[in-house]
C-alpha positions, -999 to +999 in steps of 0.1 A: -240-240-345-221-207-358-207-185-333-197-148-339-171-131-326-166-088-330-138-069-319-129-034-323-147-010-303-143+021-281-142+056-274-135+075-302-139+115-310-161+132-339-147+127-371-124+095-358-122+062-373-127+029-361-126-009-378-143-034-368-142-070-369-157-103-369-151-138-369-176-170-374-163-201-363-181-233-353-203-248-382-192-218-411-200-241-444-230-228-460-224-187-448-239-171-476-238-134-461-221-114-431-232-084-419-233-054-397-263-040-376-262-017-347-286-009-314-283+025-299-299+031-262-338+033-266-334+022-304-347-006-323-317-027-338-311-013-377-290-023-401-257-009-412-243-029-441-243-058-453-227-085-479-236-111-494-213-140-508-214-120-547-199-095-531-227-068-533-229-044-508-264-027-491-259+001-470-284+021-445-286+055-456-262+071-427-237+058-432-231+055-467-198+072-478-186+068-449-191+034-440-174+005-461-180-029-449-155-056-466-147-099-464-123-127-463-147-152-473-122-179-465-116-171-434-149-163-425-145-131-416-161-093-417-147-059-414-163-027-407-144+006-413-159+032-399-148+070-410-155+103-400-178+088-371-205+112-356-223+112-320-256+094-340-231+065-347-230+054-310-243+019-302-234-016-297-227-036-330-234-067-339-219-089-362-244-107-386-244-138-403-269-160-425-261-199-429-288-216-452-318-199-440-309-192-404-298-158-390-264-155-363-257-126-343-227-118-323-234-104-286-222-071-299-192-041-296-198-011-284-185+021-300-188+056-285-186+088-303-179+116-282-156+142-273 
């Protein structure tokens, strides 16, 4: 089994920053890309970024430029760094994973945007 670990939430104002993080552990040979999605209250689960093992990044729309989702592949870990966050970003975050063919999510931090 692969586990998934985030960290790096909380309150921040408009136009803060925030990084996230997240670490697989358990069964990690055969990750082949590490993600980001978030839920907001009321919301279906979208995706934010992710990235795949070449390196390739695929971002959603709103947060693109601001938004830059990074890797250390051999330590099987993700990074989100979140800039100039707005209101709209709020929601719990979930860490994403794909091993083989099978999809991992974390339980989820939750960041808060709001003055």
């Amino acid at each position: 089994q692969l586990q998934l670990v985030e960290s790096g939430g909380g309150l921040v104002q408009p136009g803060g920053s925030l990084r996230l993080s997240c670490t697989a552990s358990g069964s990690t040979f055969g990750i082949n890309t590490m993600g980001w999605y978030r839920q907001a209250p009321g919301k279906q689960r979208e995706l934010v970024a992710l990235m795949p093992n070449d390196d390739r990044t695929d971002y959603a729309d709103s947060v693109k430029g601001r938004f830059t989702i990074s890797r250390d592949i051999a330590k099987n870990t993700a990074y989100l760094q979140m800039n100039t966050l707005k209101p709209d970003d709020t929601a719990v975050y979930h860490c994403y994973a794909r091993r083989w063919r099978a999809d991992y999510w974390g339980q989820g931090t939750q960041v808060t945007v709001s003055s």
